[in-house]
C-alpha positions as CSV (number, residue, x, y, z in Angstrom):
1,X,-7.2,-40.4,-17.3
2,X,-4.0,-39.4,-15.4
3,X,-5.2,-37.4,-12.0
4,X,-4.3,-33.8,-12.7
5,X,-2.9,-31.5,-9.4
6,X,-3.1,-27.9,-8.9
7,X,-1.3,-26.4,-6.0
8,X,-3.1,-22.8,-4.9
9,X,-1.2,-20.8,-3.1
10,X,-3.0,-18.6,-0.2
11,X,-1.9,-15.1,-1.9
12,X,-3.0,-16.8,-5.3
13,X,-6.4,-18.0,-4.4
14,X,-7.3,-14.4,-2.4
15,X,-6.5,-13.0,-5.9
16,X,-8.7,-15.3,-7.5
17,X,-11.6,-15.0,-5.3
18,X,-11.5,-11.3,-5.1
19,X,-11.4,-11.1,-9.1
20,X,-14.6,-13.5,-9.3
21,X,-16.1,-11.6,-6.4
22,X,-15.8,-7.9,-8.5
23,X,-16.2,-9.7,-12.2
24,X,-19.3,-12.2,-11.1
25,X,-21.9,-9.6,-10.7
26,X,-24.8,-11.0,-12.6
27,X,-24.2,-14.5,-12.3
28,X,-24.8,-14.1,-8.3
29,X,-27.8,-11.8,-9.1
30,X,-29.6,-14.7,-10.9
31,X,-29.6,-17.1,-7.7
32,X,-32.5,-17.1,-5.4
33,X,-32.7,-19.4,-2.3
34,X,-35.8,-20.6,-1.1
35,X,-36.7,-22.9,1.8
36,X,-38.6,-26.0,1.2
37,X,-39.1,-28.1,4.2
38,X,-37.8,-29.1,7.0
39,X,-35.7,-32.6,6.9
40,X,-37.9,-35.2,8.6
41,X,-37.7,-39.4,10.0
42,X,-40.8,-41.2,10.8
43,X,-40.6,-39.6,14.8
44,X,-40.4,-36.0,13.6
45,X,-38.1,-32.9,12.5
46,X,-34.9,-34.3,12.8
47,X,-32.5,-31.3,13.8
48,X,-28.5,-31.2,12.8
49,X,-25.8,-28.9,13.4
50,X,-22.2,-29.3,11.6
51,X,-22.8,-31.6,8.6
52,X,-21.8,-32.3,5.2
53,X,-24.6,-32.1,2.3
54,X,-24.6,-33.4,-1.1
55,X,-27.5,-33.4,-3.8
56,X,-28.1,-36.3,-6.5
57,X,-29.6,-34.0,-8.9
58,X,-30.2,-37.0,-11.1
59,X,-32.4,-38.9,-8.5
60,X,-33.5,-36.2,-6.4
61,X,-32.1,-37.5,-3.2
62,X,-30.2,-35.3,-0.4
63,X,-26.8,-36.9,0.9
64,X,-26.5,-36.1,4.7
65,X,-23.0,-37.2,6.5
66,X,-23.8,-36.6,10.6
67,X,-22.0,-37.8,13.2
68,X,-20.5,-40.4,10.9
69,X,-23.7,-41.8,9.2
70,X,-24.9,-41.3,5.7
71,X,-28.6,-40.1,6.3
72,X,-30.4,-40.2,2.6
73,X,-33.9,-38.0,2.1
74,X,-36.1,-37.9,-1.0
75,X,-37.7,-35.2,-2.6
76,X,-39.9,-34.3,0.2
77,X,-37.5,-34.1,3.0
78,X,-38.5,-37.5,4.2
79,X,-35.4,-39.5,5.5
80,X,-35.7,-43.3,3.7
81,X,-32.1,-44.4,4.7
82,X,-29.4,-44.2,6.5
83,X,-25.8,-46.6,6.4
84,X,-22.1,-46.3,8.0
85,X,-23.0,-47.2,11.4
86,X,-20.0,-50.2,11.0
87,X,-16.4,-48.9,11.5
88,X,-15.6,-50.4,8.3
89,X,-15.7,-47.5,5.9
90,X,-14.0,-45.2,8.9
91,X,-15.1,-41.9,9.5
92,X,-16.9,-40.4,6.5
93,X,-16.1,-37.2,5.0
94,X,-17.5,-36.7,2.4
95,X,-20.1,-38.7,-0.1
96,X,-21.3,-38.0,-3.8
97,X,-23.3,-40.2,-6.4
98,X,-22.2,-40.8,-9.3
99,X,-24.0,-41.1,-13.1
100,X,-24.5,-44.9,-12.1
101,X,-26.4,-44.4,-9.1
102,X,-23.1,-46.0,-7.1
103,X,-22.6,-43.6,-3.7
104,X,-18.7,-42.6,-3.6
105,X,-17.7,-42.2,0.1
106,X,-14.1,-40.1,0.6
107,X,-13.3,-41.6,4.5
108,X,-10.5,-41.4,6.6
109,X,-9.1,-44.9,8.0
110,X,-6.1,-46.2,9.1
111,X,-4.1,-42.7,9.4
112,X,-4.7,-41.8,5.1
113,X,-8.1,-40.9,3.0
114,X,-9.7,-43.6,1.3
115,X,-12.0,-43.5,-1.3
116,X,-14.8,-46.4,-1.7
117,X,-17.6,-47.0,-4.0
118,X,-21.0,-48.2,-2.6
119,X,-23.8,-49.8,-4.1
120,X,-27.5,-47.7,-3.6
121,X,-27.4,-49.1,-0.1
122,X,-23.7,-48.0,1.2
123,X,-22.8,-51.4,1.3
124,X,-19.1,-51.3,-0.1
125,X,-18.1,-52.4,-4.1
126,X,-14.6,-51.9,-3.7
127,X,-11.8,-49.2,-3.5
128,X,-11.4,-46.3,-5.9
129,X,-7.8,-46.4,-6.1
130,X,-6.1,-42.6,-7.1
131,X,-3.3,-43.0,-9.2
132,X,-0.6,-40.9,-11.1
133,X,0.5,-38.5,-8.7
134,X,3.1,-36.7,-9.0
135,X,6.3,-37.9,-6.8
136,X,6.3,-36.8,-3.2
137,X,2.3,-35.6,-3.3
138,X,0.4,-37.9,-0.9
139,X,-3.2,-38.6,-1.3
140,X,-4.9,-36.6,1.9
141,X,-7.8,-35.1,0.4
142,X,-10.9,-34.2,3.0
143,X,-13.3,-32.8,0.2
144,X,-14.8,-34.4,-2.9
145,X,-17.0,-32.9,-5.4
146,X,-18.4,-34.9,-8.5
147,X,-19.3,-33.0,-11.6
148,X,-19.3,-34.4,-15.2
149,X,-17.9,-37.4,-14.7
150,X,-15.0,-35.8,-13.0
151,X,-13.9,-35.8,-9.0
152,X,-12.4,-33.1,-7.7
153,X,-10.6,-34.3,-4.2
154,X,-9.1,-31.5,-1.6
155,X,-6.9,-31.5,0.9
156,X,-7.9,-28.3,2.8
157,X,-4.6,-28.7,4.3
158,X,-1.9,-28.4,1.9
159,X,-4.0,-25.6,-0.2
160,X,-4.1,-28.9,-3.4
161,X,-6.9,-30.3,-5.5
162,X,-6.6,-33.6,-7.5
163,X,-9.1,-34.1,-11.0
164,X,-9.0,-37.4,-11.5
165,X,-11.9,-40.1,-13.5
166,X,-13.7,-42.6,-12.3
167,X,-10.4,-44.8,-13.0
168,X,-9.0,-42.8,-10.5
């Protein structure tokens, strides 16, 4: 799959979050939050300020990204690893898992965003290289979401999101 781009303008994307604001009603009217516990290492309540969350749904693990280290939690809060303490991988941005259990790291090294797949451990596989962009559009994203099979990379920067596959 070719990576897809969409451009949103500032002007276009208040419209757009004003009209799913008024027309989204119900659909926010359905979600409750609840608190579960508090995230916890073997020495205690471990307390964090400023960091970057993502859930495997599909293995019940939380995905913490503080201070540059990927901190990993199971179901019950419990912290059972954590990687990126090496320069290698850069700083970490952002980090998602994908249907194969391989953790999916968006970094920034070298003056550019990289993308690198890791195995269960965050021990690198290789780079996910993005293809297919469109002439003149660099690859500078600082967000990544994963959702059926599909990343969603953004550059909070330039207002652009790139869809691309795992085959970038």
């Amino acid at each position: 799959m070719s990576a897809g781009f969409l451009r949103v303008t500032a002007p276009r994307a208040l419209a757009t979050a004003c009209a799913l604001a008024i027309s989204a009603g119900t659909a926010f009217a359905q979600v409750q939050a609840t608190f579960l516990h508090t995230l916890a290492g073997f020495a205690g309540p471990l307390r964090y300020d400023g960091v970057r969350v993502s859930v495997d749904q599909e293995r019940d693990e939380t995905y913490v990204i503080y201070q540059n280290l990927v901190h990993i939690f199971n179901p019950s809060g419990m912290e059972v690893f954590v990687f990126g303490d090496g320069l290698e991988l850069g700083q970490i941005l952002d980090v998602v898992v994908d249907r194969n259990g391989d953790i999916i790291l968006l970094s920034y090294k070298d003056s550019r965003s990289a993308v690198t797949r890791c195995d269960f451990r965050g021990v690198p596989i290789g780079p996910m290289e993005i293809k297919n962009l469109p002439a003149g559009l660099a690859f500078g994203a600082n967000r990544m979401i994963h959702r059926n099979d599909l990343f969603y990379f953004a550059s909070l920067a330039s207002s652009s999101v790139i869809v691309t596959d795992s085959n970038g």
